[in-house]
Backbone of each chain as nested JSON, in Angstrom:
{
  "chains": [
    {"id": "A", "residues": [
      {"number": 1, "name": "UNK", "atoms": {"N": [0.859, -1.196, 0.0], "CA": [0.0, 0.0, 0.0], "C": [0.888, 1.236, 0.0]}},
      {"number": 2, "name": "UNK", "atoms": {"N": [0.646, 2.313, -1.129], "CA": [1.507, 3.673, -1.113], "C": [0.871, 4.767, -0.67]}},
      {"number": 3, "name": "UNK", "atoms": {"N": [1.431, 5.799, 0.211], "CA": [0.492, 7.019, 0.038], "C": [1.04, 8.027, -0.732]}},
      {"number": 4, "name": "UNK", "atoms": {"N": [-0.53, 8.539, -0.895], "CA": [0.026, 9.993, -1.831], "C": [-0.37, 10.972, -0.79]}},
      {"number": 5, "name": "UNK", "atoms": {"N": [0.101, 12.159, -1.617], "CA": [-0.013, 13.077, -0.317], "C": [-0.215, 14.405, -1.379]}},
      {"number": 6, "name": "UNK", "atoms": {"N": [-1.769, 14.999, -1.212], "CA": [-2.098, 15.644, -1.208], "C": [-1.985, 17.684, -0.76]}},
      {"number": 7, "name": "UNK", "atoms": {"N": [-1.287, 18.525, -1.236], "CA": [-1.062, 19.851, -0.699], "C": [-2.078, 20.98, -1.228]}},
      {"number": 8, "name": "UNK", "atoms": {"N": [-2.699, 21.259, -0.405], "CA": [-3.542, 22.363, -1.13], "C": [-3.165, 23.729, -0.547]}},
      {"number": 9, "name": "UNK", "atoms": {"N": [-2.943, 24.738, -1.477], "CA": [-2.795, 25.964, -0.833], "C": [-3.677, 27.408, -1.406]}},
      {"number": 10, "name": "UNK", "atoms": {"N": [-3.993, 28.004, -0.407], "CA": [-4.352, 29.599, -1.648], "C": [-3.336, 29.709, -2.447]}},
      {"number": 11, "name": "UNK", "atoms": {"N": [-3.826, 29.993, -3.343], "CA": [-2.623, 31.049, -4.711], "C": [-2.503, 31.746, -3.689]}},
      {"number": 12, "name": "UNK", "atoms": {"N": [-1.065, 31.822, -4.417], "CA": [-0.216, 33.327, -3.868], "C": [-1.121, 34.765, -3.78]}},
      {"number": 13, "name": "UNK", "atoms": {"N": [-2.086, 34.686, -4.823], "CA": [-2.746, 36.518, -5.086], "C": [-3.9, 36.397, -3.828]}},
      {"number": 14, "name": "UNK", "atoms": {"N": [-4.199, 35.05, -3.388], "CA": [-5.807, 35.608, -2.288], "C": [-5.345, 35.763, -1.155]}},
      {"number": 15, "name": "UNK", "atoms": {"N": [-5.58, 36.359, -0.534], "CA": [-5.215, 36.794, 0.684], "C": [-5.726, 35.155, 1.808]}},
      {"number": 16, "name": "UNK", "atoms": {"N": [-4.728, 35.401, 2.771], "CA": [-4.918, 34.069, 3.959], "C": [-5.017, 34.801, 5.143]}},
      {"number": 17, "name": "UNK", "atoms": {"N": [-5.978, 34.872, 5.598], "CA": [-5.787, 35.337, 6.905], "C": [-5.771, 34.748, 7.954]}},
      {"number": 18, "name": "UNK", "atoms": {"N": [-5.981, 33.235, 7.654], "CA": [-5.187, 31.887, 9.025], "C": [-4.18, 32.633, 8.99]}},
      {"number": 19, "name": "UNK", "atoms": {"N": [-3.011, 32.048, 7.938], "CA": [-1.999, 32.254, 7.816], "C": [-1.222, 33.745, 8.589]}},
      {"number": 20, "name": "UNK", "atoms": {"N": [-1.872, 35.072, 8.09], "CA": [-1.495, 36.325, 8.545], "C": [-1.636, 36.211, 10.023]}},
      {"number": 21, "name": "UNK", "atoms": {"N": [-3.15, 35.805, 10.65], "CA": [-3.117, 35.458, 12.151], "C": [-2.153, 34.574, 12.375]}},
      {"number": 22, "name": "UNK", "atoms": {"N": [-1.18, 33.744, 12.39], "CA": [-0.232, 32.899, 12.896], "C": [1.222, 33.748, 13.152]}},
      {"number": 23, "name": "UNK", "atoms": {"N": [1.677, 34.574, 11.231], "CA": [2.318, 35.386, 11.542], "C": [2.589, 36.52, 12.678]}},
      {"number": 24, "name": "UNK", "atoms": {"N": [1.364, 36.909, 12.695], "CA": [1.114, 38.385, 13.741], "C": [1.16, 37.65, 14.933]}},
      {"number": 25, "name": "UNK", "atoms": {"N": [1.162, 36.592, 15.303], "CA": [0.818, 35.9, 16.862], "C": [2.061, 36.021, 17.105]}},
      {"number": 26, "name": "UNK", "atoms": {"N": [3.267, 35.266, 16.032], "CA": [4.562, 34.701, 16.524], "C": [5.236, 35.786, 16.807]}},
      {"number": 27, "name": "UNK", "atoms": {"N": [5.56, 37.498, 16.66], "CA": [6.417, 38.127, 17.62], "C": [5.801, 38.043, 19.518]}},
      {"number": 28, "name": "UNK", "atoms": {"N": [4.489, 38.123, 19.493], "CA": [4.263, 38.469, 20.679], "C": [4.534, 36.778, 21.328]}},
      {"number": 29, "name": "UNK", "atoms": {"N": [4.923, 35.928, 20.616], "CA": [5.217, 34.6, 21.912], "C": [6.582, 34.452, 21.567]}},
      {"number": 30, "name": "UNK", "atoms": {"N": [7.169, 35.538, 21.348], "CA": [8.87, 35.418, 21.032], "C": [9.343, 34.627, 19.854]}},
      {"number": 31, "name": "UNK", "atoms": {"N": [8.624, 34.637, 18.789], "CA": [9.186, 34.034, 17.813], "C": [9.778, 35.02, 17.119]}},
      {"number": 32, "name": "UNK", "atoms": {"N": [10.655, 34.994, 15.94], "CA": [11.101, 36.597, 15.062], "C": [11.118, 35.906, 13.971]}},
      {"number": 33, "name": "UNK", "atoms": {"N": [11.584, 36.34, 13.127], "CA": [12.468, 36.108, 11.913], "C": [11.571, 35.687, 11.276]}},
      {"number": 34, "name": "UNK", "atoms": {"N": [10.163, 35.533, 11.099], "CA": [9.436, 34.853, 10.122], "C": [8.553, 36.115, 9.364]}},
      {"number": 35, "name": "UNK", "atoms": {"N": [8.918, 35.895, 7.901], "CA": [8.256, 37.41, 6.996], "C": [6.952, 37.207, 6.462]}},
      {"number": 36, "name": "UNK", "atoms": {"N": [6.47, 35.542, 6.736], "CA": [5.241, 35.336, 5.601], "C": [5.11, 34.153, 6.884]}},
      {"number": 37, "name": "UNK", "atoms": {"N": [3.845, 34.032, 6.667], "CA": [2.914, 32.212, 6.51], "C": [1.598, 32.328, 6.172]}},
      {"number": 38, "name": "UNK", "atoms": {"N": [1.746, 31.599, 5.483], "CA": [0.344, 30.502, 4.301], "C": [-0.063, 29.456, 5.405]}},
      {"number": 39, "name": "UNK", "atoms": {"N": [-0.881, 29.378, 5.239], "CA": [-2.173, 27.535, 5.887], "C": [-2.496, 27.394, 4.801]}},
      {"number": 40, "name": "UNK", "atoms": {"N": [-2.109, 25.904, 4.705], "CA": [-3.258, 25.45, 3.834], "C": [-3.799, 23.585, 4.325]}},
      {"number": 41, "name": "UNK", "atoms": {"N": [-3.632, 22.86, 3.241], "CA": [-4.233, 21.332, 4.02], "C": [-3.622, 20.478, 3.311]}},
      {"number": 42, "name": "UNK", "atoms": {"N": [-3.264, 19.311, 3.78], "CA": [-2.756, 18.547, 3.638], "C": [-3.462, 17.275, 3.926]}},
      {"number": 43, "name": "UNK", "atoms": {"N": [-3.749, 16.294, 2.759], "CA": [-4.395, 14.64, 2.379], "C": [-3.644, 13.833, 2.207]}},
      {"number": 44, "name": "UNK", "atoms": {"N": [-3.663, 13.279, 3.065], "CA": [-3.029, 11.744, 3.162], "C": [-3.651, 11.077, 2.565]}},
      {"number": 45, "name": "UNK", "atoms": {"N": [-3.341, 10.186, 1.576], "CA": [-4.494, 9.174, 0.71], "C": [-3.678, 7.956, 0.492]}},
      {"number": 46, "name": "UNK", "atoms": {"N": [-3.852, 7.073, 1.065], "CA": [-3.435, 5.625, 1.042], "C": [-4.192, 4.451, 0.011]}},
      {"number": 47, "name": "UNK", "atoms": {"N": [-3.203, 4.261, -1.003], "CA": [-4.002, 4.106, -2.108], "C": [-3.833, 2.428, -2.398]}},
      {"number": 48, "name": "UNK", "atoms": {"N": [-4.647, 1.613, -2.475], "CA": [-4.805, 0.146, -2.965], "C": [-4.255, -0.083, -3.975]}},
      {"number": 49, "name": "UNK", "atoms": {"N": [-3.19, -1.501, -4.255], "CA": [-2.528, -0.912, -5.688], "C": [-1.742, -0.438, -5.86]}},
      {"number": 50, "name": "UNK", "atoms": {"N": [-1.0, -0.472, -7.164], "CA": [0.196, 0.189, -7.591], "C": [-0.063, 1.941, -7.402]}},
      {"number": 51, "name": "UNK", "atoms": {"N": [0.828, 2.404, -7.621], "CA": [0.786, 3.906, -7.703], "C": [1.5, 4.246, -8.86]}},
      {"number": 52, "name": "UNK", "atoms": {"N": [1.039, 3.921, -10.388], "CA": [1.193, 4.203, -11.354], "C": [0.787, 5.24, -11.948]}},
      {"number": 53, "name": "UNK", "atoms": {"N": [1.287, 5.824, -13.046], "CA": [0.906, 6.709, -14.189], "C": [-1.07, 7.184, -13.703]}},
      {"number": 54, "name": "UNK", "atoms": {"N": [-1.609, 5.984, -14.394], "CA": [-3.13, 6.33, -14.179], "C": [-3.822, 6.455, -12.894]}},
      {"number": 55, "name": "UNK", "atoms": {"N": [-2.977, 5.413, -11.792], "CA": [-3.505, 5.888, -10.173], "C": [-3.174, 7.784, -10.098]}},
      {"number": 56, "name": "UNK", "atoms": {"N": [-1.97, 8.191, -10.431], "CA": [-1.404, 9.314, -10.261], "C": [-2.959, 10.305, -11.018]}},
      {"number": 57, "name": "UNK", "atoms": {"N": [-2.716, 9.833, -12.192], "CA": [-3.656, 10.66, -13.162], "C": [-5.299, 10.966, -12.133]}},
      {"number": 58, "name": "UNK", "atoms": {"N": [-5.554, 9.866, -11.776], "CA": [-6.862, 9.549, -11.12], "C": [-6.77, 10.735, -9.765]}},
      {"number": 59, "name": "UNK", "atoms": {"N": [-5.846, 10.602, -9.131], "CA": [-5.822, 11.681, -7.796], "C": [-5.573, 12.773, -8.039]}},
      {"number": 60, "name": "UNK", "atoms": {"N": [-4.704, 12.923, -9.367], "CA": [-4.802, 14.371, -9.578], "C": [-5.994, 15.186, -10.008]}},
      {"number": 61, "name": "UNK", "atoms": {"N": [-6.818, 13.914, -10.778], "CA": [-8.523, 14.874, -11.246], "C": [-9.355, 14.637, -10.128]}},
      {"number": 62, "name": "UNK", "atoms": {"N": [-8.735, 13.825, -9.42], "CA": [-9.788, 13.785, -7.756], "C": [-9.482, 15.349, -6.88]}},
      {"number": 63, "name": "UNK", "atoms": {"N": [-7.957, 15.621, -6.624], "CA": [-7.884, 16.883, -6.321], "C": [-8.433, 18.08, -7.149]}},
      {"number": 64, "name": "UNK", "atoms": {"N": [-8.2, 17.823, -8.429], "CA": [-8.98, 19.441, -8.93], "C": [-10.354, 19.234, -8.834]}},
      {"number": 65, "name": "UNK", "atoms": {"N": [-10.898, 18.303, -8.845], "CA": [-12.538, 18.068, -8.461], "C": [-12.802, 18.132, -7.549]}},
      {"number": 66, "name": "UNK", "atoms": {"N": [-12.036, 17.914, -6.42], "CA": [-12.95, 17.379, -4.976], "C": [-12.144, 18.067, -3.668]}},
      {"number": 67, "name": "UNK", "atoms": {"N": [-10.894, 17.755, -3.965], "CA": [-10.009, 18.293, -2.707], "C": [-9.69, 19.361, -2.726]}},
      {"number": 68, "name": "UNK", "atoms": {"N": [-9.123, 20.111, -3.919], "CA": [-9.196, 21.534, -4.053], "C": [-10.086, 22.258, -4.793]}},
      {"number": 69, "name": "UNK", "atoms": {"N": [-10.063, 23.81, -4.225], "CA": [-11.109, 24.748, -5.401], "C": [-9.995, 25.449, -6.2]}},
      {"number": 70, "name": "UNK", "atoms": {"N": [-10.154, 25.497, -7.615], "CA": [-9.097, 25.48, -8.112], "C": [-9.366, 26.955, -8.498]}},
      {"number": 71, "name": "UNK", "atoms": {"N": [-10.232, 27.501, -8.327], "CA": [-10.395, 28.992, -8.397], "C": [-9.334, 29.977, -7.59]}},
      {"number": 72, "name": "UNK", "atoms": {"N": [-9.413, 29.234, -6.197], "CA": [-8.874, 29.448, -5.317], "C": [-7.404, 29.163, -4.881]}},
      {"number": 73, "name": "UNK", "atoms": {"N": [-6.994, 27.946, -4.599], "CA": [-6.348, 27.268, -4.363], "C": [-5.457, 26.392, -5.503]}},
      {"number": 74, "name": "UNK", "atoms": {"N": [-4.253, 26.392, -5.364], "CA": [-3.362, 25.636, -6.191], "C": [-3.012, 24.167, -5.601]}},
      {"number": 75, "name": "UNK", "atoms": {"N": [-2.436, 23.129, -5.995], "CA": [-2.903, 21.548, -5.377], "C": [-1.541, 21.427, -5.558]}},
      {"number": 76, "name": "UNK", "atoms": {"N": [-0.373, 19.924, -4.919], "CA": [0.161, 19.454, -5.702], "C": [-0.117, 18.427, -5.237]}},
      {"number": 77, "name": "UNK", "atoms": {"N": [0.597, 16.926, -6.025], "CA": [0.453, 15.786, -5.858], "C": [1.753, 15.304, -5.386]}},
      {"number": 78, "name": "UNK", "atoms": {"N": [2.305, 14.194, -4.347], "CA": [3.358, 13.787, -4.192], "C": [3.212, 12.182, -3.792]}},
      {"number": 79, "name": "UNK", "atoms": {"N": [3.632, 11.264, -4.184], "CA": [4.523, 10.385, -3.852], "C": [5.12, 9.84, -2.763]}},
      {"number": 80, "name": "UNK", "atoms": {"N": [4.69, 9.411, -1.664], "CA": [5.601, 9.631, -0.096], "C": [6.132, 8.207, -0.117]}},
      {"number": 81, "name": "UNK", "atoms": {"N": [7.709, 8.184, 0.048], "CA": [8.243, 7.119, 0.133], "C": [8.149, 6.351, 1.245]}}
    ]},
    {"id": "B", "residues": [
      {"number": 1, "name": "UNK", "atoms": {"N": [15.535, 34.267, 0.975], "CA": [15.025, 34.166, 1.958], "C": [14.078, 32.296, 1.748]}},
      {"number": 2, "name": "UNK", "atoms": {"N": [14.166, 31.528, 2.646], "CA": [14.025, 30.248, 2.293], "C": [12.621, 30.047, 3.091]}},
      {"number": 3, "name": "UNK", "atoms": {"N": [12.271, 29.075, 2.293], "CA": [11.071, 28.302, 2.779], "C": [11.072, 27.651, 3.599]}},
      {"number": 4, "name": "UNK", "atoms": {"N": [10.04, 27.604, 4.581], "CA": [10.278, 25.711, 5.754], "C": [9.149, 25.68, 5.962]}},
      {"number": 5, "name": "UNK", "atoms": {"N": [8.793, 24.498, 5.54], "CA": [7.505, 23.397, 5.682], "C": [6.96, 22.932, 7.125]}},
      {"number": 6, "name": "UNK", "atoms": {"N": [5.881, 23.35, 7.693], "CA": [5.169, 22.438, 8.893], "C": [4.285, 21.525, 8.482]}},
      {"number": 7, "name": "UNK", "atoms": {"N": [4.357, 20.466, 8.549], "CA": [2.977, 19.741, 8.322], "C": [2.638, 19.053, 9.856]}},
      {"number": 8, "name": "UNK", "atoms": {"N": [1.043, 19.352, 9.72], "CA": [0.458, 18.943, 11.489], "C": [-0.6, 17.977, 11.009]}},
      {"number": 9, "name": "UNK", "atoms": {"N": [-0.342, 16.662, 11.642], "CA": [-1.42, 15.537, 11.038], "C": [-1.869, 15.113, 12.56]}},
      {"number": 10, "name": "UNK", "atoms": {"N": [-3.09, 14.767, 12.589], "CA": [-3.756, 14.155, 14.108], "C": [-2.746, 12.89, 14.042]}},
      {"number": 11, "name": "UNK", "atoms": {"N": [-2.654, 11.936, 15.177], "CA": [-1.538, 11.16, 15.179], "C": [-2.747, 10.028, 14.926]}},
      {"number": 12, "name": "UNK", "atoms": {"N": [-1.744, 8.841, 14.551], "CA": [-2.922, 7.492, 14.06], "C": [-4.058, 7.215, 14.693]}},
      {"number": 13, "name": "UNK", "atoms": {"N": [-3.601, 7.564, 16.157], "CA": [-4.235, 6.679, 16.982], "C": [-6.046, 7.367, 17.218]}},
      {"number": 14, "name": "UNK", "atoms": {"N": [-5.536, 9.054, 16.826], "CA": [-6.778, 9.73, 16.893], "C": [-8.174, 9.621, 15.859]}},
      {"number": 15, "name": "UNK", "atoms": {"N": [-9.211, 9.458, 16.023], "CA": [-10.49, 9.912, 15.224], "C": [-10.142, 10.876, 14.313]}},
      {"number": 16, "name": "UNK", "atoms": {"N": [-10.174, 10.661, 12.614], "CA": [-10.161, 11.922, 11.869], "C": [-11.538, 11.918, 11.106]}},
      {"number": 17, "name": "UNK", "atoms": {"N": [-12.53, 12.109, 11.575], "CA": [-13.33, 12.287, 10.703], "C": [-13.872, 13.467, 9.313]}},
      {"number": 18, "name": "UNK", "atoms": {"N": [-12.894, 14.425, 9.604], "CA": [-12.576, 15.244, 8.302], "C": [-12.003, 14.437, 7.315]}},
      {"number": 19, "name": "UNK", "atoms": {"N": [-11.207, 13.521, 7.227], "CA": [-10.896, 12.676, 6.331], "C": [-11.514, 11.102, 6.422]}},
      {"number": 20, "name": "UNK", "atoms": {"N": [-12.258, 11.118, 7.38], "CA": [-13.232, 9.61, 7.05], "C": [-14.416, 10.629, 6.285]}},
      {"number": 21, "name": "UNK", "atoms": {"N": [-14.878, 11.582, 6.552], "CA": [-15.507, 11.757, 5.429], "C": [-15.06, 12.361, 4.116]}},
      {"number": 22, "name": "UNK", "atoms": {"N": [-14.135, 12.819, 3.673], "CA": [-13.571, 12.972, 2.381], "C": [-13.523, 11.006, 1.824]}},
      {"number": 23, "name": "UNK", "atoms": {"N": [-13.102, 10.424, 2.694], "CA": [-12.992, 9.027, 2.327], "C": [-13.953, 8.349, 1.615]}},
      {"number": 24, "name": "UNK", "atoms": {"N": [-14.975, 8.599, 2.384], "CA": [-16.124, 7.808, 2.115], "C": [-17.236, 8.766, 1.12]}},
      {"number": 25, "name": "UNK", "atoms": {"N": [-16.811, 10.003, 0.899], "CA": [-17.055, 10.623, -0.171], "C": [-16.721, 10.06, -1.457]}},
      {"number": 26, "name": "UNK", "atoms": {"N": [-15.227, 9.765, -1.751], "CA": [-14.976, 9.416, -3.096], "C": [-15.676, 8.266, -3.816]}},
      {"number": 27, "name": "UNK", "atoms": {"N": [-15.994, 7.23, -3.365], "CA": [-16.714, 5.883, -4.023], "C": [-17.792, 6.685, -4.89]}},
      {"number": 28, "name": "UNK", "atoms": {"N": [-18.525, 7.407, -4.058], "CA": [-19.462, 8.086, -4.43], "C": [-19.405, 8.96, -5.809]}},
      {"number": 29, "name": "UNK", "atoms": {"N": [-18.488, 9.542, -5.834], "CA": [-18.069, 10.505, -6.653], "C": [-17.341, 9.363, -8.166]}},
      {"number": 30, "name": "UNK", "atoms": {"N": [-17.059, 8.358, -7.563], "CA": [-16.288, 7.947, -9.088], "C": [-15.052, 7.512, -8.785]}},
      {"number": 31, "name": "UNK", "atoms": {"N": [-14.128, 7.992, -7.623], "CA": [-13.085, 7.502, -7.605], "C": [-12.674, 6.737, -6.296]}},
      {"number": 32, "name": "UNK", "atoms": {"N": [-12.182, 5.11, -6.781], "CA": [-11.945, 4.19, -6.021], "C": [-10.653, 3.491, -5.951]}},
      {"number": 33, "name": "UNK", "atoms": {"N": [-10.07, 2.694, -4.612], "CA": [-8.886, 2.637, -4.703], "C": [-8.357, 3.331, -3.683]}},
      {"number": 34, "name": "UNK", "atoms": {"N": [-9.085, 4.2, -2.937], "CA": [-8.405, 4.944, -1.901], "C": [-9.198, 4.515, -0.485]}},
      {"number": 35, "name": "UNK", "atoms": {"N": [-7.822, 3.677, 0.606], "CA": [-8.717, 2.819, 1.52], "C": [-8.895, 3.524, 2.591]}},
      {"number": 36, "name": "UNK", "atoms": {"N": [-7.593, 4.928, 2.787], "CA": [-8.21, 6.007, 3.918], "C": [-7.484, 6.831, 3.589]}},
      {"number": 37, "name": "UNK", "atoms": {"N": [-7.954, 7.851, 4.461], "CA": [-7.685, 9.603, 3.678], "C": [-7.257, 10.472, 5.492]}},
      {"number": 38, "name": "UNK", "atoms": {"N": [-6.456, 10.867, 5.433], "CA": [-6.279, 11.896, 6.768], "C": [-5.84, 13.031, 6.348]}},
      {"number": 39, "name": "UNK", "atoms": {"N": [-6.379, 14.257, 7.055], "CA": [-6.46, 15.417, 6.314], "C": [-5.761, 16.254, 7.63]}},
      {"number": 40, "name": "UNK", "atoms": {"N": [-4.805, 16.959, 7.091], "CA": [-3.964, 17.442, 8.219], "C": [-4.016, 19.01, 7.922]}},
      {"number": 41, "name": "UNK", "atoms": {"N": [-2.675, 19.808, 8.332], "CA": [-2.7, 21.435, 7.814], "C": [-1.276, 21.111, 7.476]}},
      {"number": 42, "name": "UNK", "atoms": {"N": [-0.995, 22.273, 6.565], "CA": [0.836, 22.246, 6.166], "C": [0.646, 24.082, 6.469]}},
      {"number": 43, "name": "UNK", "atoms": {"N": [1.833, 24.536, 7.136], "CA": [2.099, 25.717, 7.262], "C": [3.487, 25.87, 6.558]}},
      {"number": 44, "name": "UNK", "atoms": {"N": [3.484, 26.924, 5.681], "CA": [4.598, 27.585, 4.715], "C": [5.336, 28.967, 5.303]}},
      {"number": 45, "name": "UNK", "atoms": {"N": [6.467, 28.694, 6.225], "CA": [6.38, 29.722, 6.524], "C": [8.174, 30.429, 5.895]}},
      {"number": 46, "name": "UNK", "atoms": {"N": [7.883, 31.242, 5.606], "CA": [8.896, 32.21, 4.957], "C": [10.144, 33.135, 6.019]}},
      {"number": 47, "name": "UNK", "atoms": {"N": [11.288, 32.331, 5.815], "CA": [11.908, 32.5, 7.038], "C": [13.422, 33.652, 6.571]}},
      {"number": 48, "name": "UNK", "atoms": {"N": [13.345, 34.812, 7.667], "CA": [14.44, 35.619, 7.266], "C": [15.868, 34.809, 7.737]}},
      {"number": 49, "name": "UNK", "atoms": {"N": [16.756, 35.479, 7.269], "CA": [18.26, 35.283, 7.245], "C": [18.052, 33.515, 6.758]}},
      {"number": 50, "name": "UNK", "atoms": {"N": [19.553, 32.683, 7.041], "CA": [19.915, 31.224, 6.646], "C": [19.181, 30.526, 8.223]}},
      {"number": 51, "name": "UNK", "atoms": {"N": [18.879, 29.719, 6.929], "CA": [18.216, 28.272, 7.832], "C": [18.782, 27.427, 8.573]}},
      {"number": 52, "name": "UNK", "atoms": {"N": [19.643, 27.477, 9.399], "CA": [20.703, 27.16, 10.487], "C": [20.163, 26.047, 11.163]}},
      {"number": 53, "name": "UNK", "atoms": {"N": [20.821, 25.409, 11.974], "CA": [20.776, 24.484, 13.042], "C": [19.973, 25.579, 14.157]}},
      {"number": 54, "name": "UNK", "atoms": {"N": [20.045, 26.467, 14.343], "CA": [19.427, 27.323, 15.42], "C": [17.856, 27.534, 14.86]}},
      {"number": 55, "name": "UNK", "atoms": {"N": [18.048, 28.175, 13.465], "CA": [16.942, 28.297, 12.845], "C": [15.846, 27.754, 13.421]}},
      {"number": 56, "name": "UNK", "atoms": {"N": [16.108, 26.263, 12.647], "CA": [15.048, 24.965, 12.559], "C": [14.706, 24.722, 14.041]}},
      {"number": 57, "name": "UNK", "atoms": {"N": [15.786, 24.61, 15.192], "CA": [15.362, 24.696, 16.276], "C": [14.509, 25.432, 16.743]}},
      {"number": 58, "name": "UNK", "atoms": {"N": [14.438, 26.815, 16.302], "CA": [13.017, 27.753, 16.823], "C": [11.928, 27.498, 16.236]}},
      {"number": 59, "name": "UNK", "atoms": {"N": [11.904, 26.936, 14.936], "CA": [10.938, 26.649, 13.982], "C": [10.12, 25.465, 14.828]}},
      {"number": 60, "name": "UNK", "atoms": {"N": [10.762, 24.503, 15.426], "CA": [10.371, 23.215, 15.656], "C": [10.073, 23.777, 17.154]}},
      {"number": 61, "name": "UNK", "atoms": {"N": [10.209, 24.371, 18.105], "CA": [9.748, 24.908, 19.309], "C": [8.299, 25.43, 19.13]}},
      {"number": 62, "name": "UNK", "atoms": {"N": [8.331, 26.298, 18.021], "CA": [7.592, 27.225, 17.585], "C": [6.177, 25.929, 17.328]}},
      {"number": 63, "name": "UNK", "atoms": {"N": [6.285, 24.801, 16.867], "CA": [5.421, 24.199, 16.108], "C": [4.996, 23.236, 17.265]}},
      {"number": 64, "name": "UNK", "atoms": {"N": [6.07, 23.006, 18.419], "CA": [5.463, 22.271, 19.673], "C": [4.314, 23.147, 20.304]}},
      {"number": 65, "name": "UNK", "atoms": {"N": [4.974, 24.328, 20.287], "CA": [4.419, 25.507, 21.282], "C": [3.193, 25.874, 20.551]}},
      {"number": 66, "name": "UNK", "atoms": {"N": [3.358, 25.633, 19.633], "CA": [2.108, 26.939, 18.996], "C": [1.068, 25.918, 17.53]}},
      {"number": 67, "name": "UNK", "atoms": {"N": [2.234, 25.623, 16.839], "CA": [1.203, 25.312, 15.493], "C": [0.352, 23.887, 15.689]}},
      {"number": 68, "name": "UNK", "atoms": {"N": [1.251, 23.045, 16.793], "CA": [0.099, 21.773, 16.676], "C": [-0.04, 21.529, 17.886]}},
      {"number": 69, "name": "UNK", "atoms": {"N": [-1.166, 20.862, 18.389], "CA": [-1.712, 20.615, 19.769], "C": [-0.729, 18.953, 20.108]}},
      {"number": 70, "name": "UNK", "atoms": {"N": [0.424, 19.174, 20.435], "CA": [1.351, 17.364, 20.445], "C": [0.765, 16.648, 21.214]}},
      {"number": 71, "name": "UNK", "atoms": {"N": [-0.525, 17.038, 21.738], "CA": [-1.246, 16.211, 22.438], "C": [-2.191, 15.012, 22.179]}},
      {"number": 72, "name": "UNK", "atoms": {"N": [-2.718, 15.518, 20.789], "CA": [-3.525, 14.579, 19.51], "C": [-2.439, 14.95, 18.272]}},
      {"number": 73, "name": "UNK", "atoms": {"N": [-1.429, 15.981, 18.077], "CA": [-0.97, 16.025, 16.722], "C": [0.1, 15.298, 16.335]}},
      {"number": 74, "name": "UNK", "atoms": {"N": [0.626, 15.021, 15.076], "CA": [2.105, 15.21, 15.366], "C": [2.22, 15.805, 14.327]}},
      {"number": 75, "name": "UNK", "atoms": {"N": [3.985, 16.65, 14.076], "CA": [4.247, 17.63, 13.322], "C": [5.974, 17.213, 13.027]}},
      {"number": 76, "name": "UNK", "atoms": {"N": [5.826, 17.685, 11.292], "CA": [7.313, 17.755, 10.778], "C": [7.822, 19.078, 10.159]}},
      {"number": 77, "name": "UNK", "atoms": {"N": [8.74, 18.909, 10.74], "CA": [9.504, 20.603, 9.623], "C": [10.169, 19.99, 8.871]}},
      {"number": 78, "name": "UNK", "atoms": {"N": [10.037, 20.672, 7.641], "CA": [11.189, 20.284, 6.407], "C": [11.205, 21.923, 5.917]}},
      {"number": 79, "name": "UNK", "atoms": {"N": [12.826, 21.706, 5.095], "CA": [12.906, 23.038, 4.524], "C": [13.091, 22.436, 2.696]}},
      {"number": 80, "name": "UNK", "atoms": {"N": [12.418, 23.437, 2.49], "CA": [12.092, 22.924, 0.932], "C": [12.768, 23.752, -0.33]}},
      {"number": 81, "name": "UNK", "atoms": {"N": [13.568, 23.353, -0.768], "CA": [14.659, 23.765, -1.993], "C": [13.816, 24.672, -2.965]}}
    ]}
  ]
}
């Protein structure tokens, strides 16, 4: 059994405001040095089967259909060894 | 200025039902082959100066302390090329 692993994030252009709230938190609990953070989500998908060409193909039109809004959000697909 | 990756997944042992239902969504939808699904957060966070041994150490404090609850979570930093 392989998993894939699913990343969904806003595009860079929409604004995140998880993300901005995490930033703005971390000076006041003593964190520094951080100029940006994004949230986004992350799918674990444990897949039956090889993890070939067409399994690959299959999760990637499952993410632009189902896991991400692609209006919104950019996806990638990975492979986890 | 470099990237470093959080990803925060509930740990096995916990109930994910955000991803038992994405799971048990897909049959439905058309796509099969996927025997479970866990749906976590990935935080991108954009880090000033070099990514040091000190760095990653605040990063990974930062992610005990703050980004995941290590009580149900668990969490990895990676820094990403």
């Amino acid at each position: 059994m392989a998993r894939v692993v699913v990343d969904v994030m806003l595009k860079p252009e929409i604004l995140d405001p998880q993300g901005q709230a995490v930033q703005r938190a971390l000076p006041r609990l003593g964190f520094d040095g951080i100029s940006d953070v994004r949230q986004g989500k992350r799918f674990e998908l444990e897949v039956d089967g090889p993890v070939d060409d067409a399994a690959l193909a299959r999760i990637r039109q499952m993410a632009e259909t189902f896991l991400a809004n692609t209006v919104i959000e950019d996806f990638s697909v990975k492979v986890e060894s």
